[in-house]
N, CA, C and O atoms as a printed pandas DataFrame, in Angstrom:
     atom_number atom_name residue_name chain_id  residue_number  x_coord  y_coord  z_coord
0              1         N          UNK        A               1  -26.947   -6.390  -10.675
1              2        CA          UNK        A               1  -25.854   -5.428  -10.756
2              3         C          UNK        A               1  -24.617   -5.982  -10.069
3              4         O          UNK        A               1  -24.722   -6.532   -8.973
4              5         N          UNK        A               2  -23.279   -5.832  -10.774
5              6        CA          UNK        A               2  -22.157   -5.703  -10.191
6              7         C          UNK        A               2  -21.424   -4.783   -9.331
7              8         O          UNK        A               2  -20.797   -3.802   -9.733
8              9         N          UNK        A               3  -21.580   -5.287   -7.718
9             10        CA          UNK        A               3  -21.313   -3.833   -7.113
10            11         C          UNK        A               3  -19.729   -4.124   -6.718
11            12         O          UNK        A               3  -19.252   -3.228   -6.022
12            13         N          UNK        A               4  -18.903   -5.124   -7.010
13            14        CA          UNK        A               4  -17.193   -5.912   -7.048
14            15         C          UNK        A               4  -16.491   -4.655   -6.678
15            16         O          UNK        A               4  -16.702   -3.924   -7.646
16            17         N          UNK        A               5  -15.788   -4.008   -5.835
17            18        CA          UNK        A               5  -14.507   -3.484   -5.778
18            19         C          UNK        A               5  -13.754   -3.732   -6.323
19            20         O          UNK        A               5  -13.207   -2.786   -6.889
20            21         N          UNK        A               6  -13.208   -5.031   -6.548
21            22        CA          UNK        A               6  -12.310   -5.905   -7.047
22            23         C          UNK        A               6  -12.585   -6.702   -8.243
23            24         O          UNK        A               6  -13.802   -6.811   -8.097
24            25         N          UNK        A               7  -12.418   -7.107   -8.930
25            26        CA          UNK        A               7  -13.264   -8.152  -10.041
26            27         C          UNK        A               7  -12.262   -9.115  -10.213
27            28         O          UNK        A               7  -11.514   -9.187  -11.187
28            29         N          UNK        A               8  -12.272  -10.004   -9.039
29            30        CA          UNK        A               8  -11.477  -11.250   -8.789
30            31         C          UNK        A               8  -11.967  -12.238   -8.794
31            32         O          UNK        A               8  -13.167  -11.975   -8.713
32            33         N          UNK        A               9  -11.841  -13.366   -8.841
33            34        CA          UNK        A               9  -12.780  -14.752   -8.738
34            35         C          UNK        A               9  -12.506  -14.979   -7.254
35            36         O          UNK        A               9  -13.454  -15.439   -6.617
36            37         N          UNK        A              10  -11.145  -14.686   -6.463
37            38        CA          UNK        A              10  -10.825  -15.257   -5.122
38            39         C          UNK        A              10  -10.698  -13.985   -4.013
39            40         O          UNK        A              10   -9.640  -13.740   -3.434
40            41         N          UNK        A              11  -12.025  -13.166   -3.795
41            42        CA          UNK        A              11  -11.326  -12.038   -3.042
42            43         C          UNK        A              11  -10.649  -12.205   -1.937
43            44         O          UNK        A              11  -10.254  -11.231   -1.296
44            45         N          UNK        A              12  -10.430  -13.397   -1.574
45            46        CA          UNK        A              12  -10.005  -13.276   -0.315
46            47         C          UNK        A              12   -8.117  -13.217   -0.377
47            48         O          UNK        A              12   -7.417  -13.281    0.633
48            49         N          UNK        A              13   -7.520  -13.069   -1.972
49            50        CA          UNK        A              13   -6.264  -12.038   -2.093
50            51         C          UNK        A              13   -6.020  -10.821   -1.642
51            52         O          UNK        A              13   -4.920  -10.398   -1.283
52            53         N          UNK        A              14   -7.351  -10.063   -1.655
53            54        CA          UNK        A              14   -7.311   -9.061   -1.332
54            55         C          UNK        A              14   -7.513   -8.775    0.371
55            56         O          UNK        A              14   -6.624   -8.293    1.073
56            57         N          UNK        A              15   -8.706   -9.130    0.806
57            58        CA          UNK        A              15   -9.329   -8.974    2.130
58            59         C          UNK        A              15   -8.704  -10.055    3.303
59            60         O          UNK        A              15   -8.712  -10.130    4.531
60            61         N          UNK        A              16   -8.453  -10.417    2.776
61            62        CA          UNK        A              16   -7.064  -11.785    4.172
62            63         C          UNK        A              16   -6.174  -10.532    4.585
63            64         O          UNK        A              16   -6.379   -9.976    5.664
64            65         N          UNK        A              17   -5.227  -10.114    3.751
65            66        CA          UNK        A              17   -4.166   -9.263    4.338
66            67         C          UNK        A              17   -4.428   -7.606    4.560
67            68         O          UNK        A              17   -3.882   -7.003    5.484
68            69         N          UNK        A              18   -5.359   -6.933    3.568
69            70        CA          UNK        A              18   -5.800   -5.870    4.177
70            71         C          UNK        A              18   -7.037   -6.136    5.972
71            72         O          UNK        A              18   -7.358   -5.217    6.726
72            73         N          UNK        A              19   -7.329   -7.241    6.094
73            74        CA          UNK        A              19   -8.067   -7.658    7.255
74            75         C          UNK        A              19   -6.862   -7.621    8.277
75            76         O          UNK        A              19   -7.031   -6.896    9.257
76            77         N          UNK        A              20   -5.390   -8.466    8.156
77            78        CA          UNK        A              20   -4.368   -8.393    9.003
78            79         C          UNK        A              20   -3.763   -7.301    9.050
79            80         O          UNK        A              20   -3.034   -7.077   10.016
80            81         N          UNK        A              21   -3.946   -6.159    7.811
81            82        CA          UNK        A              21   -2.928   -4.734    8.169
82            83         C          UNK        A              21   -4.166   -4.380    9.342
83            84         O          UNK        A              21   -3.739   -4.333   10.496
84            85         N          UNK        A              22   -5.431   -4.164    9.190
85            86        CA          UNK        A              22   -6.165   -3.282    9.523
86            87         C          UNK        A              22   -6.089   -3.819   11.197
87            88         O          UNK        A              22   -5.938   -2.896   11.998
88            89         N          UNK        A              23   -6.157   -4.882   11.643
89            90        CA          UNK        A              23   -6.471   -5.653   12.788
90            91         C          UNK        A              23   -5.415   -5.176   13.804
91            92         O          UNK        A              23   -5.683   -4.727   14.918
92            93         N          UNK        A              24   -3.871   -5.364   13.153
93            94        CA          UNK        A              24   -2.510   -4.905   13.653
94            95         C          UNK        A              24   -2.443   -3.193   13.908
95            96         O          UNK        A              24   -1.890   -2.646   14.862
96            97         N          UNK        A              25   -3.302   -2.389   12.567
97            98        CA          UNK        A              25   -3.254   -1.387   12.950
98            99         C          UNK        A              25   -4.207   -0.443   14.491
99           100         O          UNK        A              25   -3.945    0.468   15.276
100          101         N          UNK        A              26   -5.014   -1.099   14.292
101          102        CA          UNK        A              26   -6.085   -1.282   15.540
102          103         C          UNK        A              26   -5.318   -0.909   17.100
103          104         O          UNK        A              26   -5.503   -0.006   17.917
104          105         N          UNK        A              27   -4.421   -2.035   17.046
105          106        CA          UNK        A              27   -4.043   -3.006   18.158
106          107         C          UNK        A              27   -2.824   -1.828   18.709
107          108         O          UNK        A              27   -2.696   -1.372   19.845
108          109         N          UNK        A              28   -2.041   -1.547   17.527
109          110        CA          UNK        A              28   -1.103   -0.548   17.746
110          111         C          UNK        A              28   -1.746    1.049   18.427
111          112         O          UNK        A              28   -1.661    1.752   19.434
112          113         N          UNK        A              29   -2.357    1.000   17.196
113          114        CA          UNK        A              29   -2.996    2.611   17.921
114          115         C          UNK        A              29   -3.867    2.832   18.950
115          116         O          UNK        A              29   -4.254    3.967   19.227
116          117         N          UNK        A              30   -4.354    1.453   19.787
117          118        CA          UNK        A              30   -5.409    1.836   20.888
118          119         C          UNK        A              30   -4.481    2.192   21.869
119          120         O          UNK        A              30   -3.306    1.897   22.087
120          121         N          UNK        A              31   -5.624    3.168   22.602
121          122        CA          UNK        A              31   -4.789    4.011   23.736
122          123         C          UNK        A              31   -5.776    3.270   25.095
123          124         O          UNK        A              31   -6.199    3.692   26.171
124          125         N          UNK        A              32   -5.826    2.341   24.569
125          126        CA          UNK        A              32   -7.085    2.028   26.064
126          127         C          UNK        A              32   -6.308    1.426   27.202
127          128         O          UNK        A              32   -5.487    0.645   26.723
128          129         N          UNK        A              33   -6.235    1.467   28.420
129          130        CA          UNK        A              33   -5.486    0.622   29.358
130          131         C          UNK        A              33   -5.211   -0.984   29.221
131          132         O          UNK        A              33   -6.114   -1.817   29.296
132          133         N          UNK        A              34   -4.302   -1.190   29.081
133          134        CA          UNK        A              34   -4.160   -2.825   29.440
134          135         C          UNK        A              34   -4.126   -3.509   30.417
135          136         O          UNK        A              34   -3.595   -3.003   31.407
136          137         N          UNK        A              35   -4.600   -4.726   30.512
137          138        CA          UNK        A              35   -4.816   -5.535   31.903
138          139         C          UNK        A              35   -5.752   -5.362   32.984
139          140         O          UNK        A              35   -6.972   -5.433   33.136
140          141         N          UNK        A              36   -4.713   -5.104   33.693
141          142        CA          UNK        A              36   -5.201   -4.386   34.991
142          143         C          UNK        A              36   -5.858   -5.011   36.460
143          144         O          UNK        A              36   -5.256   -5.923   37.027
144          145         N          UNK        A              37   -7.177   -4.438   37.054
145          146        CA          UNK        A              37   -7.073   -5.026   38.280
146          147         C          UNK        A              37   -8.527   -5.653   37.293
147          148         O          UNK        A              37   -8.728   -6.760   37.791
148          149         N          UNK        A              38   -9.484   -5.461   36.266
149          150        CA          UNK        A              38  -10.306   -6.097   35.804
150          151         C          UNK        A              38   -9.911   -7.512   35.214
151          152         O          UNK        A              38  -10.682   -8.472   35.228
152          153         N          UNK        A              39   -8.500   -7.543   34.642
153          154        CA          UNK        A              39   -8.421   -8.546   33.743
154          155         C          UNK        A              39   -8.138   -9.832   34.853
155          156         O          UNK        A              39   -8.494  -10.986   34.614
156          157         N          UNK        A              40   -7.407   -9.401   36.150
157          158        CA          UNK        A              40   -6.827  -10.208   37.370
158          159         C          UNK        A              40   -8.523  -10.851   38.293
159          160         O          UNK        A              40   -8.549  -11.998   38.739
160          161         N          UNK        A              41   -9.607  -10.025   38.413
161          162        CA          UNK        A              41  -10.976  -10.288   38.685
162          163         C          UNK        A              41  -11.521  -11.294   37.636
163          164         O          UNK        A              41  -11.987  -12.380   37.982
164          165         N          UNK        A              42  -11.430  -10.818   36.091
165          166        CA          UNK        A              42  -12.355  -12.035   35.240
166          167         C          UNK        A              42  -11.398  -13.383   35.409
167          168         O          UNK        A              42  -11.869  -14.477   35.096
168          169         N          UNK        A              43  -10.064  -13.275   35.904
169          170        CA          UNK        A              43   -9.477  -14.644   35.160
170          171         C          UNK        A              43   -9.714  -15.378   36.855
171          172         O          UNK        A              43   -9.243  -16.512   36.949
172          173         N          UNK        A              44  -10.295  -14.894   37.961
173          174        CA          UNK        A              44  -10.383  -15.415   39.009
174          175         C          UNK        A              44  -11.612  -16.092   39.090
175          176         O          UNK        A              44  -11.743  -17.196   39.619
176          177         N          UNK        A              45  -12.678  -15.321   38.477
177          178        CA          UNK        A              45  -13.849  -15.459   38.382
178          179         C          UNK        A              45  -14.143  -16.744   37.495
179          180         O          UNK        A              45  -14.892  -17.656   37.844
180          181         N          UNK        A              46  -13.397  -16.680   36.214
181          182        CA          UNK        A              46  -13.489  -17.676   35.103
182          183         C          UNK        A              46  -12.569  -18.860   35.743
183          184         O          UNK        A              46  -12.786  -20.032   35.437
184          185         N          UNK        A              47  -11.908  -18.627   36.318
185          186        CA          UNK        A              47  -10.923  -20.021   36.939
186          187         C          UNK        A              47  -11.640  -21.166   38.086
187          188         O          UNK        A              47  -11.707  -22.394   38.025
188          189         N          UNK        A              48  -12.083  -20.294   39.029
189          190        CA          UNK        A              48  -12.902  -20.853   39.792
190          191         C          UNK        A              48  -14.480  -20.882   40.660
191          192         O          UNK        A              48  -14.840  -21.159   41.804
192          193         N          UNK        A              49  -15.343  -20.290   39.003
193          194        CA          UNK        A              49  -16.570  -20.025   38.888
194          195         C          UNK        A              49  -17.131  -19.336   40.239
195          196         O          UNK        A              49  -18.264  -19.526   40.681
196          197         N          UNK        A              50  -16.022  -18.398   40.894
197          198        CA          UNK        A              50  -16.371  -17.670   41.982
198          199         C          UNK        A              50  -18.010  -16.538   41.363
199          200         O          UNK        A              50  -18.062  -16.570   40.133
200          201         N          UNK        A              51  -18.708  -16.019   41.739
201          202        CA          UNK        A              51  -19.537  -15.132   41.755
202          203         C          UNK        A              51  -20.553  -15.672   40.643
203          204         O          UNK        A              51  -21.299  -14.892   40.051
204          205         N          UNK        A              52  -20.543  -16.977   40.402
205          206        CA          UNK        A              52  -20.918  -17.762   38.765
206          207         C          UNK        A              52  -22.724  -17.206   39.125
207          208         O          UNK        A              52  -23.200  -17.255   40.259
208          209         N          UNK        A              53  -23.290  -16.840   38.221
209          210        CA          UNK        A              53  -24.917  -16.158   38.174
210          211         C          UNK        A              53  -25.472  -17.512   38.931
211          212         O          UNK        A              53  -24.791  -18.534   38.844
212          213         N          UNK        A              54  -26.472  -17.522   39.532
213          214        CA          UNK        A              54  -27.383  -18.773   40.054
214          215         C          UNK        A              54  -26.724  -18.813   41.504
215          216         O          UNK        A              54  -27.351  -19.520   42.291
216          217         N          UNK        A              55  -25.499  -18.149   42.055
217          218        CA          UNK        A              55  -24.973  -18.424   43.499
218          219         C          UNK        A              55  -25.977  -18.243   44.424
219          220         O          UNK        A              55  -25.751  -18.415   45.622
């Protein structure tokens, strides 16, 4: 069976740029906090393998 949304030979005309509206739309509408005092902890942690598992 043909289950095609589309009946294209190249879907990726379609799903490349509805993938970039949808991704952008995401990004715009989250209401979640940015940064913060977590993002300033992982990049300390990841910089100088402070708290690294096995300590």
């Amino acid at each position: 069976m043909n289950f095609a949304v589309f009946s294209l030979r190249e879907p990726g005309i379609v799903s490349i740029p509805v993938g970039i509206l949808l991704g952008w739309l995401g990004s715009v509408l989250d209401t979640g906090e940015r940064g913060g005092a977590d993002y300033a902890e992982t990049e300390v942690r990841a910089l100088t393998g402070a708290s690294a598992p096995g300590d």
